[in-house]
N, C-alpha and C positions, 0 to 999 in steps of 0.2 A: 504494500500500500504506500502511496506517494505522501511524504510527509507533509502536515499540515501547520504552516506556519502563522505566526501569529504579530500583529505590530499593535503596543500598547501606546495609547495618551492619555491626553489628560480629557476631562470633559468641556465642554464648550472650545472647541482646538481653534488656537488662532492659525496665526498664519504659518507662523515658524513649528508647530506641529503637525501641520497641514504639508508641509514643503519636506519634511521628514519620510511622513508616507510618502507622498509622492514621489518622491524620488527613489524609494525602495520599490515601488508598485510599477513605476513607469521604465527604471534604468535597470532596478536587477529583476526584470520579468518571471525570469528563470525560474525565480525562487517563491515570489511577493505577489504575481499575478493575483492569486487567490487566496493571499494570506485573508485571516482575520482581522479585523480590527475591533479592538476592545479599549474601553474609556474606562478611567480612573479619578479620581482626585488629586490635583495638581500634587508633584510630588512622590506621591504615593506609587506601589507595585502591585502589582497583578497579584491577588493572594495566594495559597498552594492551594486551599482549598478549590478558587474558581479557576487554578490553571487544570485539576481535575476535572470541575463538572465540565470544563471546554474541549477536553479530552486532547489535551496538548503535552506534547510532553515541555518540560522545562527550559531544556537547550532551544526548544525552536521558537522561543515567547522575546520580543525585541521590545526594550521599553526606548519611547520618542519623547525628548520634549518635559520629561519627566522619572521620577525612582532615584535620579541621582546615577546612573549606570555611563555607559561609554557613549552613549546619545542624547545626555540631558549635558549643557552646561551651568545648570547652576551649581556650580561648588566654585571654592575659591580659587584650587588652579585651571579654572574655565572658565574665570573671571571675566577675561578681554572682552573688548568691544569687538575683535574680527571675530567671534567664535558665537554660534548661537549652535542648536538642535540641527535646525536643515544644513550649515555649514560642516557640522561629523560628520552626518550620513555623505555626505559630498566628498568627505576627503577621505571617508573608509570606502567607498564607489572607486573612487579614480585610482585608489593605489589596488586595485584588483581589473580594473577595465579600462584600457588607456585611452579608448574612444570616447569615454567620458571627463576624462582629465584632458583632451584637447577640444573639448566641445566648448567653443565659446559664449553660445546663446547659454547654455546652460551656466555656464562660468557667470554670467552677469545676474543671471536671474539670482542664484545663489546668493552675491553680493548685497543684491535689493533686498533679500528677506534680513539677511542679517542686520543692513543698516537699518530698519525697520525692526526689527525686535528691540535695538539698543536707543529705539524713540531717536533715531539718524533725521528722522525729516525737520525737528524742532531748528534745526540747521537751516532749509533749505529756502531759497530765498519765497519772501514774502509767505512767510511759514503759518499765518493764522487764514489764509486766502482757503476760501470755502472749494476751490478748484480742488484739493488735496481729500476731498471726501468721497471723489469717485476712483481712488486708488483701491487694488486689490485689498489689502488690510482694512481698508474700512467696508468696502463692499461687503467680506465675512463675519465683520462684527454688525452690520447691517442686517445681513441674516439671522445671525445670535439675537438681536432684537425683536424679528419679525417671529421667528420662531425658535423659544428657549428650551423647547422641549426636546428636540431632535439635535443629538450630538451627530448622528449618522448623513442627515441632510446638507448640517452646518459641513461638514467635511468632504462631500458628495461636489457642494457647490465650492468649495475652496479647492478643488483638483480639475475641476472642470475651469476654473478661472485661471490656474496656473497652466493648465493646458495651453489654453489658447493666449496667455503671456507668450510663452515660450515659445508658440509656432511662429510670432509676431518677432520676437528675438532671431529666431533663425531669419528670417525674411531681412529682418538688419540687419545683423552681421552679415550675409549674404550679399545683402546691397551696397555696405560698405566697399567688401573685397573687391566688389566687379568695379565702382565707383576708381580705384585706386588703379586698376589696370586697363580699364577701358573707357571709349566715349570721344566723342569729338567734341572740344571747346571750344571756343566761339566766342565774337564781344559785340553788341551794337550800341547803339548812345546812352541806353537805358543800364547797361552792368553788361558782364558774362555769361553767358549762357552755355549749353549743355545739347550734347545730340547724343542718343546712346541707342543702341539693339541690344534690346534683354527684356527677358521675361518676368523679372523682377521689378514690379509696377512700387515696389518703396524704393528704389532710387530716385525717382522722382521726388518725394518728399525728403528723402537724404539730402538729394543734392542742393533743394532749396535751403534746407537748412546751414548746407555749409556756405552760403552765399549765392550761388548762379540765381539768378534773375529771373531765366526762361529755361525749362528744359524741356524735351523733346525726346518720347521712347516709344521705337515700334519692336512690336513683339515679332522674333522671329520667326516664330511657328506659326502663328494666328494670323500677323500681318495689321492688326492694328497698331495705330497711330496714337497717343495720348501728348496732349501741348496744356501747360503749365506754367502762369508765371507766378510768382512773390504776389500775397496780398495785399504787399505794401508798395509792389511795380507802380511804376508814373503811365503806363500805357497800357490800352485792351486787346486783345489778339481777334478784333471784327475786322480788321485787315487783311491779314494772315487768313480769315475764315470766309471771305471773298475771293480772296486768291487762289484759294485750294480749290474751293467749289466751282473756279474757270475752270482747272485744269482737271477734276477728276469728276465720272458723272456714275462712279460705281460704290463708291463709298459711303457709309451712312455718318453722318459727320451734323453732331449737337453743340452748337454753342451756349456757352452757360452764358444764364443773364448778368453775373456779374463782371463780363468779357474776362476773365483771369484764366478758363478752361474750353477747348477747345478738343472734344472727344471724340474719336471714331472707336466706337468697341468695348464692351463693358460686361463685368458679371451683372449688373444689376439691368441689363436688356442684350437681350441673347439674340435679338433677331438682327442687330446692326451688320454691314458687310462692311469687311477690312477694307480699306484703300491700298489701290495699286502703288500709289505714289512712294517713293525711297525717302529712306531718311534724309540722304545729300540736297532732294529737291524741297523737301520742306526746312530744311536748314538755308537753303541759297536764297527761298521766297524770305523767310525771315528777316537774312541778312540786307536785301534786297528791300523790303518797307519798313525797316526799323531803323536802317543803318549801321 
């Protein structure tokens, strides 16, 4: 019979208990797929009694986040501010799976829990701004509010949020890497701008962020086109979306009312058709009305 393994917390799991499982559930599948999850009182261990009626044996029972053991830090040489619960399981992971010790998304995400456990954001600028209350950690204690009854839901929804953290990390880091070796730059009166072929539709948002102006990404595969400038740009791209629309009569191509986006191709409408046109030619119409 395949052993049945077990991961302990505490009851009402924030986030740094939550990121504990997770990471045993998600990176050592192997094992944790279908562990158990059982709640305790902060602190507290799984008793012998109820590691019997769970019909576990002892060795396979992991406490998170709590018991004091090799995945709780609170004692005093676990003191540090880099060290919290989901940062153990992270560095007992990586020295067993190297694919996880070079996983970057994951490496970050890790970071955030812990600066977050050690109340890191009391730092972070303009730190009373009510923006900070649709962060994952509060969204979980959002839950813990809405419903105190269910330790199981509260932690259901705290895995499903890190989830999709995480896939949004990969997607950056991703976007970062292709940003740093690829893309055609550009400049017209307004700033810098940006032409790139990749299927990584957060480059775009990357690369405004690092400054470009206006960027410019068609997907290799699909053939859509997506144009983007700065919300802070001094010009609209209804030039640029005259321009195209001479030269292409097969594309389905929305211009947003706030003239900032200029879209051929979207998940959110599936019926649009790609445009024929090249990057190079919607880069040279750019350079061409914009200067």
């Amino acid at each position: 019979m395949k052993r049945r393994r077990a991961i302990v917390i505490h009851h009402a799991p924030d986030l740094d208990a939550i990121g504990g499982v997770w990471l045993f559930t998600r990176f050592a599948a192997q094992d944790f797929a279908n562990a158990k999850i059982l709640f305790v009182n902060p602190g507290d261990t799984l008793s012998p009694t109820e590691i019997a009626k769970q019909q576990l044996d002892p060795q396979d029972v992991i406490h998170v986040d709590t018991g004091l053991g090799q995945f709780d830090h609170h004692t005093v040489e676990k003191s540090s501010r880099s060290i919290c619960a989901t940062s153990l399981v992270y560095e007992y992971l990586s020295s067993k799976h190297m694919e996880i010790a070079q996983d970057k998304a994951l490496k970050s995400l890790v970071g955030f829990v812990t600066e977050i456990d050690h109340f890191g954001e009391i730092y972070w600028p303009e730190a009373e701004n009510t923006r900070y209350a649709f962060m994952i950690h509060e969204l979980i204690r959002g839950q813990e509010l809405a419903d105190q009854q269910s330790d199981e839901r509260q932690l259901q929804f705290g895995l499903q949020c890190l989830d999709n953290a995480y896939n949004v990390l990969v997607q950056q880091h991703k976007a970062a890497e292709i940003l740093n070796s690829e893309g055609l730059t550009f400049a017209i009166k307004a700033g810098k701008c940006l032409g790139i072929t990749s299927k990584n539709d957060d480059v775009i948002k990357l690369a405004q962020k690092m400054g470009y102006t206006l960027v410019i990404r068609k997907d290799p595969e699909m053939g859509n086109i997506r144009i983007k400038t700065r919300p802070d740009s001094s010009f609209t791209l209804e030039k640029l979306h005259q321009a195209i629309l001479a030269q292409d009569s097969i594309g389905s191509w929305y211009y947003h009312p706030s003239g900032k986006m200029l879209i051929n191709g979207s998940r959110k409408n599936t019926a649009q058709k790609a445009s024929p046109l090249s990057l190079e030619t919607i880069i040279s119409l750019t350079k061409e009305l914009y200067g």
